[in-house]
C-alpha positions as CSV (number, residue, x, y, z in Angstrom):
1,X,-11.6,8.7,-2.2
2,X,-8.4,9.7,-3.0
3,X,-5.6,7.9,-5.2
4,X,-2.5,7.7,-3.1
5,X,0.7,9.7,-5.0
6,X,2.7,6.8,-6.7
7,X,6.5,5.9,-5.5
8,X,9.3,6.8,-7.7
9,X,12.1,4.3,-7.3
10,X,15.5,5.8,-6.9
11,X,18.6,3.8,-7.4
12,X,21.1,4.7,-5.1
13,X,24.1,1.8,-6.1
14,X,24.7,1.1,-2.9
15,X,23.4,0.3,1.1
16,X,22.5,3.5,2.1
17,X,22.5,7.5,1.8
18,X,21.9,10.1,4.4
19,X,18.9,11.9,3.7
20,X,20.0,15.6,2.9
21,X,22.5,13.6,0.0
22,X,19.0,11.5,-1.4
23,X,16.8,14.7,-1.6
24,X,19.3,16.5,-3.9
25,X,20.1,13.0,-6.1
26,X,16.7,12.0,-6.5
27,X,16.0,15.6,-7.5
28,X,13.2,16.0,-5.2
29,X,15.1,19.3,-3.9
30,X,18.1,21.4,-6.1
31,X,20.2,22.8,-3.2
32,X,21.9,21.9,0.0
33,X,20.4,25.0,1.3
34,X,16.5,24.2,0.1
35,X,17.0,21.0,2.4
36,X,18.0,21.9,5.3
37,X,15.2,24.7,5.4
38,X,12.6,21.6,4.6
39,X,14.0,19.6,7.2
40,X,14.0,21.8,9.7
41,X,10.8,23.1,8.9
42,X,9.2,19.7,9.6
43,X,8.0,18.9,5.7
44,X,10.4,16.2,4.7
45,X,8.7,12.4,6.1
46,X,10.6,8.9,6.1
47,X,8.1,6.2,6.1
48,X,5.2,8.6,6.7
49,X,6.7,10.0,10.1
50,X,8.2,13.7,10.3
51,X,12.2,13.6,9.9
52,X,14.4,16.6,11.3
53,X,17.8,15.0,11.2
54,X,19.3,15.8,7.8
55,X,22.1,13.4,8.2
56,X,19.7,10.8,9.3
57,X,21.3,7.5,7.3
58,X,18.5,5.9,4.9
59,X,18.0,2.5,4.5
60,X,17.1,0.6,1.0
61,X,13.1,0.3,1.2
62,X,12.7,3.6,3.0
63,X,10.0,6.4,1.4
64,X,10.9,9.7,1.8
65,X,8.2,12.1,1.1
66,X,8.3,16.0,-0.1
67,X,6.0,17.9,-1.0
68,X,3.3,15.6,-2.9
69,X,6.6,13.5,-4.0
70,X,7.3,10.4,-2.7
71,X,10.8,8.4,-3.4
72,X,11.8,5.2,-2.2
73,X,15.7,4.3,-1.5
74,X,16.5,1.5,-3.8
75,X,19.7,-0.7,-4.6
């Protein structure tokens, strides 16, 4: 059995973020470039369901998932 990958909290200081903007502040990705390729390419998941819409607006409580990583959107 596996041990799911922990959540790393990420304060945002405010309501929301869209999700190209969190994926560069929580450090998950470095460029604006790295993603949109991840996006598009179908590996980026909010709350365990494929995202494609970069400017997609997060909500607090939302999981974002890269790559093994997985970040929540807090206040």
């Amino acid at each position: 059995m596996t041990t799911p990958t922990p959540i790393t909290d990420v304060s945002i200081g405010g309501e929301g973020i869209r999700l190209g903007q969190f994926l560069k502040f929580a450090g998950v990705l470095d460029s604006g470039g790295d993603v949109k390729e991840a996006i598009i390419d179908g590996f980026v998941t909010v709350n365990d369901e494929v995202e494609r819409r970069r400017g997609r607006q997060l909500q607090l409580g939302d999981v974002v998932s890269f790559d093994g990583r997985r970040v929540r959107v807090c206040a």
